[in-house]
C-alpha positions as CSV (number, residue, x, y, z in Angstrom):
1,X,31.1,8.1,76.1
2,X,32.9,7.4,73.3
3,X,34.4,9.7,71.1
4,X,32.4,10.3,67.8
5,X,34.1,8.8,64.6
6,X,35.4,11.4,62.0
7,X,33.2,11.8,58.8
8,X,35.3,10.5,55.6
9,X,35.3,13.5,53.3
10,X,34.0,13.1,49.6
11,X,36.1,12.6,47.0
12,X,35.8,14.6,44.8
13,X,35.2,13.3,41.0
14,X,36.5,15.2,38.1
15,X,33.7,15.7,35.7
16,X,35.5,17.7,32.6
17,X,36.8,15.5,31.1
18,X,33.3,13.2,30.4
19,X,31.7,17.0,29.6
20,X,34.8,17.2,27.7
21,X,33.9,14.1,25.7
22,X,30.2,14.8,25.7
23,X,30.9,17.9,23.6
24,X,33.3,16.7,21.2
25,X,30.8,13.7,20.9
26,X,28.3,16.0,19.7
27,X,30.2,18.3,17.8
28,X,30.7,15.1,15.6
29,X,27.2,13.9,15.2
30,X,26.7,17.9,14.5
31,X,29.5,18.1,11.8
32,X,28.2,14.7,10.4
33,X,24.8,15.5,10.1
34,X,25.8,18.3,8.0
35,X,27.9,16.6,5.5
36,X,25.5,14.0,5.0
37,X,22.2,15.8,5.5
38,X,20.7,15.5,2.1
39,X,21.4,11.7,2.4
40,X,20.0,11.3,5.6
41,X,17.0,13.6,4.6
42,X,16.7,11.3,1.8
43,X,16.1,8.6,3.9
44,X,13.8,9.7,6.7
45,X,11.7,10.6,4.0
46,X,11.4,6.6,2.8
47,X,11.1,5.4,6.3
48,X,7.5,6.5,6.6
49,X,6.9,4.8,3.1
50,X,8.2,1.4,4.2
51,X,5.7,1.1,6.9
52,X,2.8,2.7,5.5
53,X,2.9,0.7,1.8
54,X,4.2,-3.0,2.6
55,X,4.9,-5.3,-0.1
56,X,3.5,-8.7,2.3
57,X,2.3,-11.4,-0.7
58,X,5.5,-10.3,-3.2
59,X,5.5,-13.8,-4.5
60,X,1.9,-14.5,-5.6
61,X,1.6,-10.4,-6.6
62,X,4.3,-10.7,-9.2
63,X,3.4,-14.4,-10.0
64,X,-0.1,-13.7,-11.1
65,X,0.5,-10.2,-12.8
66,X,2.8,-12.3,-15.1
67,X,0.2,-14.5,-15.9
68,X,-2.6,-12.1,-16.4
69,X,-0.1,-9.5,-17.7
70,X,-1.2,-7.1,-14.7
71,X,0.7,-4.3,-13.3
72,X,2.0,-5.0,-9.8
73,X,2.1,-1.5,-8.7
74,X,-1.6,-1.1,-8.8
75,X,-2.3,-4.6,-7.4
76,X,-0.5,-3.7,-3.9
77,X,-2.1,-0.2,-4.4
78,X,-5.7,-1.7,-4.0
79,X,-4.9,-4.4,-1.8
80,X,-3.2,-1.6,0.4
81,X,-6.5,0.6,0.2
82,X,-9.1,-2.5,0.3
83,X,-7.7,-4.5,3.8
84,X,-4.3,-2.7,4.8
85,X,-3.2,-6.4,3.7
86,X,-5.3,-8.0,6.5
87,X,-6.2,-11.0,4.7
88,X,-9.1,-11.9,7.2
89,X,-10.3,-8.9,6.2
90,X,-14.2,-8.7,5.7
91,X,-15.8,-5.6,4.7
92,X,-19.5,-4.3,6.1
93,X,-21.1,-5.8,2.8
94,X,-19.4,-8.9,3.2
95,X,-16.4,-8.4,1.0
96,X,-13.4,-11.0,1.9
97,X,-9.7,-11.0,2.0
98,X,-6.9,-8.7,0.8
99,X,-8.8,-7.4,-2.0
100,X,-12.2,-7.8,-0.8
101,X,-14.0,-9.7,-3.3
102,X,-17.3,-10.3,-2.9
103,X,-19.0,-13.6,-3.8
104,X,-20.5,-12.6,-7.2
105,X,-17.4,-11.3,-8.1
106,X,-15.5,-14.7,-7.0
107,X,-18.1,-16.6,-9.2
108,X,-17.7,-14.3,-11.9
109,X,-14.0,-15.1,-12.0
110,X,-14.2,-18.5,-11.6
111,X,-16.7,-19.1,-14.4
112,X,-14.1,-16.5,-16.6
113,X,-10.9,-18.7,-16.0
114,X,-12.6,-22.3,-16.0
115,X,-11.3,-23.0,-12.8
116,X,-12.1,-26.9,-11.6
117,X,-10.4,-26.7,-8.5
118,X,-12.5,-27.6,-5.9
119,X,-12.6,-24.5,-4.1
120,X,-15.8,-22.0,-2.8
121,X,-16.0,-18.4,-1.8
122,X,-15.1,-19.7,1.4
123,X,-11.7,-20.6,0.5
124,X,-11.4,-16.9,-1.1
125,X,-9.4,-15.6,2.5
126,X,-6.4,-18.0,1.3
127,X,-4.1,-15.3,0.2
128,X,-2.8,-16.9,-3.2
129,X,-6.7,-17.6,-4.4
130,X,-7.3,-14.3,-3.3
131,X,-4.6,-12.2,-4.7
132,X,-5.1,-14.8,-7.8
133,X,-8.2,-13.8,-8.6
134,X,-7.8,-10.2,-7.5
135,X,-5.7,-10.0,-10.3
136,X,-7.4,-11.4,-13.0
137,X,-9.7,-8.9,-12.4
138,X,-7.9,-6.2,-11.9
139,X,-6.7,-7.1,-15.8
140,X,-9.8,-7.3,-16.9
141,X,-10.7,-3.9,-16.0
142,X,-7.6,-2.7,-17.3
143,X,-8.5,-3.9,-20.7
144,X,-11.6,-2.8,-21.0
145,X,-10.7,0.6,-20.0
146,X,-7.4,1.6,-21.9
147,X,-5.1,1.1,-19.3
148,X,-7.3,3.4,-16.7
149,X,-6.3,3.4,-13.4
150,X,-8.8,5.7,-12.4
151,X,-11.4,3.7,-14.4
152,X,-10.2,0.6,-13.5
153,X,-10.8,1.6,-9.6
154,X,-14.0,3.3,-10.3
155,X,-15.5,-0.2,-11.7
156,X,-13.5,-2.2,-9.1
157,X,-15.6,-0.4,-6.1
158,X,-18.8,0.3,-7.7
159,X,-19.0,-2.1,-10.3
160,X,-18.5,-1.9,-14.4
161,X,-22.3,-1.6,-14.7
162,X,-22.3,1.3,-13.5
163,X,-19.3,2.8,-14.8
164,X,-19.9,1.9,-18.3
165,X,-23.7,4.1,-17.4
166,X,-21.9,6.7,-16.5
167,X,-19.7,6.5,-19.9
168,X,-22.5,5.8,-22.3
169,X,-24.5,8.6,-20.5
170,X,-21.8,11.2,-21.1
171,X,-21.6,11.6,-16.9
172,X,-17.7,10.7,-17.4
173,X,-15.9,11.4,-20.2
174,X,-13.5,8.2,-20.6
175,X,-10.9,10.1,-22.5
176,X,-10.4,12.4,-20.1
177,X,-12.0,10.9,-16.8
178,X,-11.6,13.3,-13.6
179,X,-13.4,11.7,-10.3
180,X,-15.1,14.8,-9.3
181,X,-17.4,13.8,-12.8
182,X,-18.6,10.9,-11.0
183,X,-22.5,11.6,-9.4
184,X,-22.5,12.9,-5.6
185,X,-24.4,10.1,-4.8
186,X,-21.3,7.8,-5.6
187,X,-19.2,10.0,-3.6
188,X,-17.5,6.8,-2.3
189,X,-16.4,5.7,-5.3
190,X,-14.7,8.7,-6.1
191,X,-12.9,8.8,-2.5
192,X,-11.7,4.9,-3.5
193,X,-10.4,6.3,-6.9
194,X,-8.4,9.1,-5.3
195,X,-7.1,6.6,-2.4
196,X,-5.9,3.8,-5.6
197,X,-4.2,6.8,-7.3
198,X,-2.4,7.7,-4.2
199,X,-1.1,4.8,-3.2
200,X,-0.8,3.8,-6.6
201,X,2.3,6.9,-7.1
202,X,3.7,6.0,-3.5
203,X,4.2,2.3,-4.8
204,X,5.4,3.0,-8.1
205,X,8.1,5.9,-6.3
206,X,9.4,3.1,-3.9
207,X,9.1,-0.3,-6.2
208,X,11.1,1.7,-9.3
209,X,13.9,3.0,-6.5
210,X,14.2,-0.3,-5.1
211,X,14.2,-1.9,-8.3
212,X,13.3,-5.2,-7.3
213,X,10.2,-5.2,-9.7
214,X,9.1,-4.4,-12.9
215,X,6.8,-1.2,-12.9
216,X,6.9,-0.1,-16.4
């Protein structure tokens, strides 16, 4: 019988010096962490931001708010609350597109700017038409109500019909609007009006930091 082969020992391998470097390694991200904390605190806190309120459609946002003198800030705010910038978006009333307009709204609009372009309510998911005449009427509302944000939502969800009831009826005072003045029943439109104002001071924080557009 043969004689059994001898079992090759182990070597042995030095692990201190990658602990070694582990530690050091940390003590570095450690040490830089605090210098540069309030940086870096800084900047977690936009990361969330830069997801949650995109700036998709830049170039036909600014375009038309030059035109109708709107303000871009609360354009992204409401297309931000009205389709998360879905522009296929279609609403259980049968709203369409990034800011959800609804066919008497589109016609509206349309008649308002003279528009000859041979276009329908279908077309209204093309983004440009759609942020186009979001705009406009975004304005609109603006001028009627002093610059309103809060007004300007209110009568962008529930119609100015409805607000301007409200006003003449003394249910909302227009110089001092607060959306818990609008009727329980409407309830809705006082959620939407909180949501614009919201997303309306999130836009307006990261727009004027980045600078890239005018928000005054």
């Amino acid at each position: 019988m043969a004689a059994k082969g001898k079992k090759k020992r182990k070597k042995k391998i030095n692990k201190r010096p990658v602990i070694v470097a582990v530690v050091i390694l940390l003590a570095a991200i450690g040490w830089l962490g605090y210098l540069y904390h309030e940086q870096i605190i800084d900047k977690a806190k936009d990361i969330p931001y830069s997801f949650s309120y995109p700036t998709e459609y830049e170039e036909y946002v600014i375009k038309y708010c030059k035109k109708y003198d709107c303000d871009p800030v609360l354009v992204f705010a409401v297309i931000k609350v009205e389709s998360g910038f879905d522009e296929d978006a279609v609403s259980e009333v049968g709203a369409r597109g990034l800011m959800q307009l609804m066919e008497d709204a589109y016609d509206w609009i349309k008649y308002r700017l003279d528009d000859q372009r041979e276009h329908t309510y279908d077309d209204i998911f093309d983004p440009e038409l759609n942020i186009q005449y979001g705009t406009y009427y975004l304005s609109y509302l603006m001028n009627k109500y002093d610059s309103s944000i809060e007004l300007s939502a209110a009568a962008y969800h529930c119609g100015m019909g409805l607000v301007d009831s409200w006003i003449e009826d003394g249910t909302i005072d227009p110089e001092n609007f607060d959306d818990a003045d609008i009727p329980e029943e409407n309830d809705a439109t006082s959620n939407y009006v909180r949501k614009i104002r919201k997303a309306y001071d999130n836009y307006k924080k990261i727009l004027s930091s980045q600078g890239e557009i005018d928000t005054e």
